[in-house]
Every structure is written in structure tokens, then in C-alpha cells.
DOSEZA-906236 format. One record per residue (C-alpha): residue in three letters; x, y, z. Coordinates in Angstrom, 1 decimal. Example, Ala and Ser with C-alpha at 12.3 -4.5 7.8 and 13.67 -1.06 7.14 Angstrom:
// residues 2
{ALA; {12.3; -4.5; 7.8}}
{SER; {13.7; -1.1; 7.1}}
This chain:
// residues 386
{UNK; {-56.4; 25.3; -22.7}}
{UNK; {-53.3; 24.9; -24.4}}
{UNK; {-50.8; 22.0; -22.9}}
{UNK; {-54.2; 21.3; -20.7}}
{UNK; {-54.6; 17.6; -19.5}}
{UNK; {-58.1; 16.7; -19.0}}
{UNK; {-58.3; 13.5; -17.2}}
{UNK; {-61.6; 11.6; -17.5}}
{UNK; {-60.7; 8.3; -17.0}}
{UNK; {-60.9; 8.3; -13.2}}
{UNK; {-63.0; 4.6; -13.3}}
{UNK; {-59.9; 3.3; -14.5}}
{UNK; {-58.0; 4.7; -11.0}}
{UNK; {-57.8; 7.7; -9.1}}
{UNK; {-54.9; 10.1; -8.6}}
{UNK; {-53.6; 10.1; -5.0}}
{UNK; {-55.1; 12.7; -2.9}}
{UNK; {-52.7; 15.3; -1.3}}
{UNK; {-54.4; 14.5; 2.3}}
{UNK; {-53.4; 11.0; 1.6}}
{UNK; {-50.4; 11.2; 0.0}}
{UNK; {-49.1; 13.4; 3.0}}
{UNK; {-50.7; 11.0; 5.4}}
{UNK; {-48.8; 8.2; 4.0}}
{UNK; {-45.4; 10.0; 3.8}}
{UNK; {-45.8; 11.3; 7.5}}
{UNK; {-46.2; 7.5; 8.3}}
{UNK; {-43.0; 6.5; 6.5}}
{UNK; {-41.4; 6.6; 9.9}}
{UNK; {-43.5; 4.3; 11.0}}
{UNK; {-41.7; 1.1; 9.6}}
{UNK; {-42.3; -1.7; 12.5}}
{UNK; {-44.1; -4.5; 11.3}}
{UNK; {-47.2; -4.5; 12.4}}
{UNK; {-47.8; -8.2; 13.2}}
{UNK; {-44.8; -7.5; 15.6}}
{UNK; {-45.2; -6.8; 19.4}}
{UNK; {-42.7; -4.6; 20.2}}
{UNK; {-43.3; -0.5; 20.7}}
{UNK; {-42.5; -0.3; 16.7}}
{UNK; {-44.9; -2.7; 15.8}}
{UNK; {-47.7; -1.9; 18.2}}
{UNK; {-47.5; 1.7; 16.5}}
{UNK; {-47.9; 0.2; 12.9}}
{UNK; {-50.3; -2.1; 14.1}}
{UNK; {-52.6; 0.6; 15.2}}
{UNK; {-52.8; 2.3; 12.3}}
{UNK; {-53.8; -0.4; 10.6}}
{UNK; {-56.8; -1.2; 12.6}}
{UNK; {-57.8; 2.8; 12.6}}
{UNK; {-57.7; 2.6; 9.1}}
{UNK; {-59.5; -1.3; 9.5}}
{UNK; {-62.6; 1.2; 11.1}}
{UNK; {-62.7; 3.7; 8.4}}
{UNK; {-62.8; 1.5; 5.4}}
{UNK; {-66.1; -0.3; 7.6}}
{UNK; {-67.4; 2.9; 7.8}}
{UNK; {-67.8; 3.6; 4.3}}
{UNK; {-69.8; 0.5; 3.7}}
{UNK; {-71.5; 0.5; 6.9}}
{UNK; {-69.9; -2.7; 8.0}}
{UNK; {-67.9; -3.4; 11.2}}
{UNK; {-64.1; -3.2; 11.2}}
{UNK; {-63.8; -6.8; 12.4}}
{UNK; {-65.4; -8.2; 8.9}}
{UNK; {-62.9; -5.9; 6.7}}
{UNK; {-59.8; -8.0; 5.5}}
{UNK; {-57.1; -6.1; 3.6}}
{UNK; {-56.1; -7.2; 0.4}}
{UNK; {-53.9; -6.1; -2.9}}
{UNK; {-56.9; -5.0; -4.7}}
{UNK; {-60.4; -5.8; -5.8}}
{UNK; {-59.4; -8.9; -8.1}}
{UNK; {-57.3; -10.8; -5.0}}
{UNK; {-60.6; -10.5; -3.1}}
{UNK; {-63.2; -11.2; -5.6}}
{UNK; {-60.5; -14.5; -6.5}}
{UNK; {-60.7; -15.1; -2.9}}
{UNK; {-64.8; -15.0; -2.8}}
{UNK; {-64.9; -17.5; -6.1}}
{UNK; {-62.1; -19.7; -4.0}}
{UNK; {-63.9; -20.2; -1.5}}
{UNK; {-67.1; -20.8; -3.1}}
{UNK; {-64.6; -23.6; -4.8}}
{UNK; {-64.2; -25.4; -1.5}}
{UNK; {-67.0; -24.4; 0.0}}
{UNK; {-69.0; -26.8; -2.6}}
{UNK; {-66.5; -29.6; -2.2}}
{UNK; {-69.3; -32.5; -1.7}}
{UNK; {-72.1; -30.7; -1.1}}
{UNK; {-75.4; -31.0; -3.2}}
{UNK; {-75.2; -26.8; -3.8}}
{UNK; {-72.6; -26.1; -6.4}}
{UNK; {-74.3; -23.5; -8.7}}
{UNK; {-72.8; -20.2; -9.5}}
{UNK; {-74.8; -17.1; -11.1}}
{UNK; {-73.2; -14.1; -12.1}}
{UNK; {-73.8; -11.8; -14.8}}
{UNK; {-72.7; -11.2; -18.4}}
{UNK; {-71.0; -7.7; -17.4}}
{UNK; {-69.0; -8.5; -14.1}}
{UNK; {-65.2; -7.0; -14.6}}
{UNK; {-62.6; -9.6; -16.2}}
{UNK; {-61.5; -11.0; -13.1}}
{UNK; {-65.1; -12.5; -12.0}}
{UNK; {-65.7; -13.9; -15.8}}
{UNK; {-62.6; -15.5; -15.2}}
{UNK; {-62.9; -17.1; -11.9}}
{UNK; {-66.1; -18.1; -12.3}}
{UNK; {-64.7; -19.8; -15.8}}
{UNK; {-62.3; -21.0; -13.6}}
{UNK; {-64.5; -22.8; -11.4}}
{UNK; {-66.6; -24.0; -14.0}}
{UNK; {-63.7; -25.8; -15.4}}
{UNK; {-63.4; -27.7; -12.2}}
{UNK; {-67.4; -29.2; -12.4}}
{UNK; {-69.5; -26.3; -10.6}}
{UNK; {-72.3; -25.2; -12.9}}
{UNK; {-72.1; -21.6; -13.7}}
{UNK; {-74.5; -19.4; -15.5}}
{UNK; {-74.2; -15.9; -16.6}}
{UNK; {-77.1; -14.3; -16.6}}
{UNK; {-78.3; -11.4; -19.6}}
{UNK; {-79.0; -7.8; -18.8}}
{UNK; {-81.7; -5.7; -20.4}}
{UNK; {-80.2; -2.6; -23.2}}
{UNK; {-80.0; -0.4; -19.8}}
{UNK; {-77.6; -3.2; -17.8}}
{UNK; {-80.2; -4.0; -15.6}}
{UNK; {-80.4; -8.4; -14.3}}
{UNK; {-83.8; -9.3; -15.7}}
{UNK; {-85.4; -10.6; -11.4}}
{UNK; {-87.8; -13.0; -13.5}}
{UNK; {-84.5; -14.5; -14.8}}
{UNK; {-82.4; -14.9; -12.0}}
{UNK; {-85.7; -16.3; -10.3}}
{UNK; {-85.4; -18.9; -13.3}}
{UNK; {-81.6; -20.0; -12.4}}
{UNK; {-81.3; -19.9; -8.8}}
{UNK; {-82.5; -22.7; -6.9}}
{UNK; {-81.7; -25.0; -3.6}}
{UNK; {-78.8; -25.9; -5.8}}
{UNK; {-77.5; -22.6; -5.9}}
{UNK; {-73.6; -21.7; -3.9}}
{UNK; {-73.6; -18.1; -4.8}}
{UNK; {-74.9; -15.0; -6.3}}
{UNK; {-72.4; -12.8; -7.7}}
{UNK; {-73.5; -9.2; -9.1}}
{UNK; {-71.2; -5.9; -9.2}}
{UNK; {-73.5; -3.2; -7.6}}
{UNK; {-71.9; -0.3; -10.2}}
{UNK; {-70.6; -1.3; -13.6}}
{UNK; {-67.2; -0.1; -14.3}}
{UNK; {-67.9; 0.5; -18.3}}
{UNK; {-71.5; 1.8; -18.9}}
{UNK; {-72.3; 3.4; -15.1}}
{UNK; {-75.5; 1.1; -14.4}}
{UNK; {-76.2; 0.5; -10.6}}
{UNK; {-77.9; -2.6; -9.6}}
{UNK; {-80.5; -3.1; -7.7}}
{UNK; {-78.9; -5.3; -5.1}}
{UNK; {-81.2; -5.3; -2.2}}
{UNK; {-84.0; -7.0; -4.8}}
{UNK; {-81.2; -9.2; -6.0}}
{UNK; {-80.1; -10.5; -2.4}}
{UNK; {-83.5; -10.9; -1.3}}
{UNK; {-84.0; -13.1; -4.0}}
{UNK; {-80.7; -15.3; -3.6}}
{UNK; {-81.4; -15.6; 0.3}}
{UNK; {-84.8; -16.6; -0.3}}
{UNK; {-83.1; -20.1; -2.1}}
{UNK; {-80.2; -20.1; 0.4}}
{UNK; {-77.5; -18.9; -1.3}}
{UNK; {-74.9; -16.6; -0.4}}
{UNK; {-74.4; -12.5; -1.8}}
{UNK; {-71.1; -11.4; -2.8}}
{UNK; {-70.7; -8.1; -5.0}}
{UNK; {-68.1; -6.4; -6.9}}
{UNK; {-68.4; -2.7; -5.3}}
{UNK; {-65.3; -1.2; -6.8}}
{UNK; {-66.7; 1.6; -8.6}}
{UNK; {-69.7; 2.3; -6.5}}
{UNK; {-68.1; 2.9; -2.9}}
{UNK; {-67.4; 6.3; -2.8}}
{UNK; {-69.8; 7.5; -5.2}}
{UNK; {-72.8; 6.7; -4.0}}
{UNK; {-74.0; 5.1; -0.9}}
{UNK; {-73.3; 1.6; 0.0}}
{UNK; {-74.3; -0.3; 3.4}}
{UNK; {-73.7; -3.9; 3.7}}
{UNK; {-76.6; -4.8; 5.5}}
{UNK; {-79.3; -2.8; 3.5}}
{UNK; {-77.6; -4.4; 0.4}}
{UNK; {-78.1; -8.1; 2.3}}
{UNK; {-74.5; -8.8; 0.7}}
{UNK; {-72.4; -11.8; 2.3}}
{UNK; {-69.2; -10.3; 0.8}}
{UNK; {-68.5; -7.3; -0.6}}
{UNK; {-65.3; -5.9; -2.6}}
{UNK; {-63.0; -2.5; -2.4}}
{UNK; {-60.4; -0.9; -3.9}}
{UNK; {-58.5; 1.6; -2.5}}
{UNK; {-57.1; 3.4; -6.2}}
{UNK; {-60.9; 4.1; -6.9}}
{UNK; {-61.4; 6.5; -4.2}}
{UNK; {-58.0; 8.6; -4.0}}
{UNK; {-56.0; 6.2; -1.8}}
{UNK; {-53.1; 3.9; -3.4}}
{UNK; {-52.9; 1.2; -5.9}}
{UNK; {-52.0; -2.1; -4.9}}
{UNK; {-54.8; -2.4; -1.5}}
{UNK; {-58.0; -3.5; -1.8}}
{UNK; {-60.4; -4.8; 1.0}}
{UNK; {-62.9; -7.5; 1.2}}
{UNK; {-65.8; -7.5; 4.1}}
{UNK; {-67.3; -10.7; 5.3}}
{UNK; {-70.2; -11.5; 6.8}}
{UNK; {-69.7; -13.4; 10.4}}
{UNK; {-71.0; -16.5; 9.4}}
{UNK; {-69.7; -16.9; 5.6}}
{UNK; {-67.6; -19.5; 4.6}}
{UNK; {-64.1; -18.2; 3.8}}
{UNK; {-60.6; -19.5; 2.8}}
{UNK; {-57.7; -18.0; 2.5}}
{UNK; {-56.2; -17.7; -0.7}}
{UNK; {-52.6; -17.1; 0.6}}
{UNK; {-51.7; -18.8; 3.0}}
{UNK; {-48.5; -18.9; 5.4}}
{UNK; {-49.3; -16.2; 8.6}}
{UNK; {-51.2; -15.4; 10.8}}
{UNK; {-52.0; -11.7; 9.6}}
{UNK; {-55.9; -11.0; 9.3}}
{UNK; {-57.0; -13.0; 12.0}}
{UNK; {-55.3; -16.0; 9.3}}
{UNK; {-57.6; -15.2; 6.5}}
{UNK; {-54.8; -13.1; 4.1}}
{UNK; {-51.1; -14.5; 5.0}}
{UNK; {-48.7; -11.6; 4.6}}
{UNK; {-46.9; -9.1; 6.3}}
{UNK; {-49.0; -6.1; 6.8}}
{UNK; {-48.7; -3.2; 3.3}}
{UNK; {-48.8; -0.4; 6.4}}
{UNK; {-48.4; 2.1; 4.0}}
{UNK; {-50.9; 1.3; 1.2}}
{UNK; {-53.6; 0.5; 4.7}}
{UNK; {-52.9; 4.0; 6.1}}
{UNK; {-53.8; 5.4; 2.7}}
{UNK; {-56.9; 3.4; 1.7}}
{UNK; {-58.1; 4.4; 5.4}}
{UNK; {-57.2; 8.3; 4.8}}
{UNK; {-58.9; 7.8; 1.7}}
{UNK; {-62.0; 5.8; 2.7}}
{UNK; {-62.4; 8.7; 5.9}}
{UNK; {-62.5; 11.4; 3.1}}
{UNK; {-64.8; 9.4; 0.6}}
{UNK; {-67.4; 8.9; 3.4}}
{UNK; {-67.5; 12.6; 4.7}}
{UNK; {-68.0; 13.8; 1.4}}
{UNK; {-69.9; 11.5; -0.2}}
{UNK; {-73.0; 13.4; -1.1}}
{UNK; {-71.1; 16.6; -2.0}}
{UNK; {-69.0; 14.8; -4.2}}
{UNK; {-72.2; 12.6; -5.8}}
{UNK; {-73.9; 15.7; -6.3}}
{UNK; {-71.3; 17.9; -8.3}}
{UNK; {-70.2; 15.0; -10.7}}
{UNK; {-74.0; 14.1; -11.7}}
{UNK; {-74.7; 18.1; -12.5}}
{UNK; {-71.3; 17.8; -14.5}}
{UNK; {-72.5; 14.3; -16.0}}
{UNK; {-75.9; 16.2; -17.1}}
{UNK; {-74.2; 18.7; -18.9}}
{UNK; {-71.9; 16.4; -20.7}}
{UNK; {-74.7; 13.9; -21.7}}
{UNK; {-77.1; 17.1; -22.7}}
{UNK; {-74.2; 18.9; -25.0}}
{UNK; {-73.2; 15.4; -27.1}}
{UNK; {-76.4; 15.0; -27.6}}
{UNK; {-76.8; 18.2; -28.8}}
{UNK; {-73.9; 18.7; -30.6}}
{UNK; {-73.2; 15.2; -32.2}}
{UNK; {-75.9; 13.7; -34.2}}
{UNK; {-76.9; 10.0; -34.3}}
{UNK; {-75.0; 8.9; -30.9}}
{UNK; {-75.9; 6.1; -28.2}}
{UNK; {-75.9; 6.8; -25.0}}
{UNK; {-75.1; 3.2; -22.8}}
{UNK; {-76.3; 2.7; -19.4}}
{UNK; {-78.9; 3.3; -17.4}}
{UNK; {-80.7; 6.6; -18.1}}
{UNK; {-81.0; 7.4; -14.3}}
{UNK; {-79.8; 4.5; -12.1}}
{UNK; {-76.2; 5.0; -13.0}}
{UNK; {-73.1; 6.3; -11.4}}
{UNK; {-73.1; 10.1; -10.8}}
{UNK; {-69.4; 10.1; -13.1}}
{UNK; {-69.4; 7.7; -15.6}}
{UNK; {-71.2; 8.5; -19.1}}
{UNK; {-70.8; 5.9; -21.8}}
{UNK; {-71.0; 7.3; -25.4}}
{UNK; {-71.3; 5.2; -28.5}}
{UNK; {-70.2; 7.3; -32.1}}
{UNK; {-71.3; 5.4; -35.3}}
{UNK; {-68.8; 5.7; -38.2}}
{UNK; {-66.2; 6.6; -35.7}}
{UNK; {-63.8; 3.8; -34.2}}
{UNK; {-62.8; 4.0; -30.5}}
{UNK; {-59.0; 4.2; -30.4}}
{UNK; {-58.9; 6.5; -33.0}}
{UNK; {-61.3; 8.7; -30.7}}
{UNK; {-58.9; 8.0; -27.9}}
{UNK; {-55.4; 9.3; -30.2}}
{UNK; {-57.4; 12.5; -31.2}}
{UNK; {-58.1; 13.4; -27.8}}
{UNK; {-55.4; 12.4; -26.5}}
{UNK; {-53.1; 14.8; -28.7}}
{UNK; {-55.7; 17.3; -27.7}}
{UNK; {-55.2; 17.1; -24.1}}
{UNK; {-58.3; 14.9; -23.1}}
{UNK; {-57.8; 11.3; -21.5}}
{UNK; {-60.5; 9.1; -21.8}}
{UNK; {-61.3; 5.0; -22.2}}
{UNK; {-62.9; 2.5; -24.3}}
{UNK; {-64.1; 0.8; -21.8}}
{UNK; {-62.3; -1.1; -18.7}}
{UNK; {-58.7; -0.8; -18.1}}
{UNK; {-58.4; -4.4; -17.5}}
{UNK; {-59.1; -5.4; -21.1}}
{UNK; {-57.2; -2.2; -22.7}}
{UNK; {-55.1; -4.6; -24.6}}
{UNK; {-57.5; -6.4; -26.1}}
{UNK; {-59.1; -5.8; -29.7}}
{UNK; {-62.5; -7.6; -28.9}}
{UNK; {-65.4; -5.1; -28.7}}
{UNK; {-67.0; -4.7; -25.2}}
{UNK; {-68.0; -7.5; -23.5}}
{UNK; {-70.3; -5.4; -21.3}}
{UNK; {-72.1; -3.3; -24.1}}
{UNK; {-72.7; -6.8; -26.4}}
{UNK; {-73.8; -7.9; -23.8}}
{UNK; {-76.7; -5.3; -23.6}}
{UNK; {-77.4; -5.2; -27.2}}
{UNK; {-75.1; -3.1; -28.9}}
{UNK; {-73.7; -4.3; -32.2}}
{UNK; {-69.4; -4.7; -32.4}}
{UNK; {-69.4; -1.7; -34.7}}
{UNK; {-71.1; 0.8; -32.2}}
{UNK; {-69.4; -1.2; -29.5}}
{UNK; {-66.3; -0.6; -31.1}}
{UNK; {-66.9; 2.9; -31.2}}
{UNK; {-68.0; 3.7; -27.9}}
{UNK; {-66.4; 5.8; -25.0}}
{UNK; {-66.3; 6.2; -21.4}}
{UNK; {-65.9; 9.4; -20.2}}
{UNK; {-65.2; 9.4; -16.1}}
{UNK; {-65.2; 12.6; -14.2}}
{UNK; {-63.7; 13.1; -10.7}}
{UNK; {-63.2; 15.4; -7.9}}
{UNK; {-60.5; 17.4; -10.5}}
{UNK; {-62.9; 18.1; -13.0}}
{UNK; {-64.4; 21.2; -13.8}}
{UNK; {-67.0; 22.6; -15.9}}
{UNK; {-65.1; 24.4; -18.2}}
{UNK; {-63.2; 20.7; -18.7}}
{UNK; {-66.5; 19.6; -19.5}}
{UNK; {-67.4; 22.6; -22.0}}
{UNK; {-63.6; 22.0; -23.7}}
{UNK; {-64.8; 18.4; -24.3}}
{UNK; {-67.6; 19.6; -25.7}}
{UNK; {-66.0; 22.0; -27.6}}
{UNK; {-63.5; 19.5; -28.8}}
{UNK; {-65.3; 15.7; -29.7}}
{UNK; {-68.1; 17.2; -32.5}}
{UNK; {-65.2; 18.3; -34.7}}
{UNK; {-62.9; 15.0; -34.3}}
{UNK; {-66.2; 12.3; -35.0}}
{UNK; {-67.3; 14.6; -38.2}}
{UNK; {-63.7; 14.1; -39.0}}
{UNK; {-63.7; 10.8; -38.4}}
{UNK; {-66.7; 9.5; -40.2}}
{UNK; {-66.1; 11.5; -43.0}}
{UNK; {-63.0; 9.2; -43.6}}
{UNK; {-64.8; 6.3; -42.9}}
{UNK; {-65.5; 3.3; -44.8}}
{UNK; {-68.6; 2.1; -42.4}}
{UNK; {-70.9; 5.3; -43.6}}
């Protein structure tokens, strides 16, 4: 295994597929501007709507609802926007989210709660389950919008959104759910969720960073949040990333055609991982839900053991991992997502997310294995804490 890199951070992004990457440099050729009507422009513009039809498919949802964006945080900002102007003068402006949504719905829902909507973030049981008797408790006639990732990106934990829409439609309100780690992984239909909205990204599932998608229900209110063009029917002013499209809709094609191979492998991979720390390493937490989690993510918690020194050790031995969400790596503050189920700073502070992919392998698994137990006896034997 020497000079070995084992990547398990694939929640934070994906590497680029060779089917998509070659897709995408075949279309380099293809430069016309796809809002333009000439023969150059017609061609681009085609691609885009093929790839408009795959990224539907994968979430069940017609192409016509699907509107391109940079990423999963422009269109979860453009959902909370919305909702912003949406409750301009009307007697519904609630929000409820949860305690463990990703940075960038915390923040907008902060946001809007600083401009007089009422937000509330609802608790999570130890597994990062919504408590239903509690979000009963908070959503009322008064209530805009429902807000509740279907996968969480730290700990794995999948939602049971159907139950959670029914009970938001029942007052009202409209769906909208963070999907970013779920699509691809395990199935996701728009319609069997009962979701309004629903967010992609295209880095998650082997396509390119900087595209994301949002799908809309016909019906739900939406604004743009740029504005200046017509692109997107006028909903997302811009001229057209051709490029980044193509590859999310390479990417999404492949995602959906494999989707229950590819679910299958990584939670037999999972098992084994899960099964040998607990085996191997006493006195360890593992976060998340024991079975209604994402087939790839295990979250690990080592007492006595801090997480970044975790990360350095196996990082000089070949093995890439995360304390958590890439979009608070630079932060020192333990986990908002596992305080939020229970787990004290220190284990939180010593926890880690491993993420498997379509690259890994059993024997990365059984080097992992091979490799942690040795670097957390180390660890705690030089710790303080014990």
C-alpha cells in the first residue's frame, strides 16, 4: 500500500468520472451560446436541455421543473429567497427547519429571521431522526415552509420525508429539501417525497463542481435570485455553463442507471468498516442512524482521540478522510450536527466521517482497518482527556 491514496471523503465531492470528463471535453467544440439562435447556439442549446432530461430523471421529476444552477447552496439561497418574498404581507411567515441542515440553510434561514419571519429549528433524536410529534407542535396555518435535507451530509441519517411532507401539506405549507448527498445513492422521486423543491449538485455524483440544479413544483412560488436574462425560462439570469450542464447530465444518466448496483456495493463495504472498528477499537460511537442511513457514509466518534490529529495521521498514511462537512472545515467549533444529536464537544471533537465511493475497494477498507486501531491507541495514550 505504499504511496497508496485512499480517498474516503467522497461526501465532501466526487472525482470527475472518465465518461464525463470525456463527454465534456468532446463538447469543448461546442462553444455557441446556448441562449443564441443561430446553428452554434441551437447545438449548445440542445445539449443543455438533454442534459435538462437526465438530471429529471434521477429524481423522477420532469425536465421542465429542473433549473440549473452553480451548486446546491445558490439553489437552497434561492428556495429561502423566495420564501422571503413570498411572505411579504401575508399572515404565513413561519419557517421550520432542522438543527442539522448544511451551513448554507442555517444561514439563510438566520438570514431571513433577521428580516422578521419566525424561524424554528427543530431537535433530532441521538439517531438524526425529526421528532413528527414535534414538527406537529411548530407547524401551523402560519407556517411558509418546511425545510428538511432528505440525507445528512455528516452522520449518513436519511429522513423520512414522505411522513414529513405529509405533515407540512396537511397545514398548507410548502416542502423544499436539501438532496445533495442522497441523489445518487439511494432513490429519490419528487412526487413520492411530496417535495415543492428539491436541491442537486452535480460534484456529488461524478459530474463537475460549480453546477448544481433546483426542481420546482408547477405551482410554487419562485424568484429569481439573479436577475438580468432571460436564461431558465427567466428564473436564473446567466449565460448558460454548457460545459458544467453537459457534465451534471452525463453524470446524473450514469448515477440513475446504476443506482442500485452502486447502493448495494458501498453498504456491504460500509458493513464491513462499521463491524471491524467496532471490533478492533474499543469504546467508540458510532453516529447516525443504525439502518436508515446512506449506503457510504459511516460516522465514527474516538474518545481520548482529537479529530484533526486523526486526520494528519491518516493523512501521512495515505488515507483521506473528514471531520465532518467540508463547508465548515475551517472552523474549530465541534459539530453542529452531532451536538445537535446528543453528543458531548469532546466526542464531537473527536469524531470522523469516513465516505466511500465508486473507487473504493475492499482491501481500502481492510488497510483502514489495519491502519486507525494503532493511530487512536497512540493517540489516547498521549492524551490528557483519559
Amino acid at each position: 500500500m505504499e504511496n497508496k491514496r485512499i480517498y474516503m471523503d467522497y461526501n465532501a465531492t466526487t472525482p470527475l468520472r472518465l465518461e464525463v470528463g470525456s463527454a465534456i471535453v468532446k463538447d469543448l467544440e461546442i462553444f455557441g451560446n446556448a441562449s443564441s439562435m443561430h446553428e452554434a447556439g441551437r447545438a449548445a442549446h440542445a445539449r443543455v436541455e438533454a442534459a435538462r432530461e437526465s438530471v429529471g430523471k434521477l429524481i423522477g421529476a420532469p425536465a421542465e421543473r429542473i433549473v440549473f444552477t452553480s451548486g446546491g447552496s445558490e439553489s437552497n439561497n434561492t428556495v429561502f429567497q423566495t420564501m422571503l418574498l413570498a411572505g411579504e404581507g401575508q399572515n404565513r411567515n413561519e419557517i421550520v427547519t432542522t438543527a442539522i441542515e448544511h451551513p448554507c440553510v442555517i444561514n439563510s434561514a438566520e438570514f431571513l429571521r433577521s428580516r422578521g419571519m419566525k424561524v424554528t429549528f427543530l431537535p433530532v433524536d441521538p439517531d438524526g431522526k425529526v421528532h413528527f410529534d414535534e414538527l406537529r407542535a411548530v407547524v401551523n396555518e402560519r407556517t411558509l415552509l418546511v425545510s428538511v435535507m432528505l440525507a445528512n451530509n455528516e452522520i449518513g441519517t436519511i429522513q423520512d420525508l414522505r411522513a414529513i411532507s405529509a405533515i407540512a401539506k396537511e397545514a398548507g405549507a410548502w416542502v423544499h429539501s436539501d438532496a445533495v448527498q442522497a441523489a445518487g445513492k439511494v432513490p429519490v422521486d419528487v412526487d413520492k417525497l411530496g417535495v415543492d423543491y428539491l436541491t442537486l449538485s452535480a460534484h456529488k455524483i461524478y459530474g463537475p463542481k460549480g453546477v448544481g440544479a433546483l426542481y420546482a413544483r408547477k405551482g410554487a412560488p419562485f424568484e429569481p435570485l439573479i436577475r438580468g436574462g432571460h436564461q431558465e425560462h427567466g428564473l436564473r439570469a446567466g449565460t448558460y455553463n454548457n460545459i458544467g450542464i453537459l457534465g451534471f447530465g452525463v453524470a446524473a444518466e450514469l448515477a440513475f442507471a446504476e443506482l442500485a448496483s452502486y447502493g448495494h456495493d458501498l453498504a456491504r463495504l460500509r458493513t464491513i468498516l462499521r463491524d471491524g472498528f467496532i471490533e478492533r477499537v474499543p469504546n467508540i460511537k458510532i453516529n447516525g442512524h443504525p439502518r436508515e442511513v446512506l449506503p457510504n457514509t459511516l460516522n465514527v466518534s474516538f474518545p481520548g482521540a482529537e479529530g484533526e490529529s486523526i486526520l494528519l495521521h491518516l493523512d501521512l498514511l495515505g488515507i483521506q478522510a473528514s471531520t465532518g462537512s467540508a463547508c465548515a472545515s475551517g472552523s474549530l467549533d465541534p459539530s453542529h450536527v452531532l451536538m445537535a444529536t446528543g453528543v458531548g464537544p469532546e466526542l464531537a471533537h473527536g469524531s470522523i466521517r469516513f465516505s466511500l465511493g465508486r473507487d473504493t475497494t475492499e482491501q481500502d477498507v481492510r488497510y483502514v482497518l489495519d491502519t486507525v486501531p494503532p493511530i487512536i491507541a497512540r493517540l489516547r495514550a498521549m492524551s490528557t482527556v483519559n
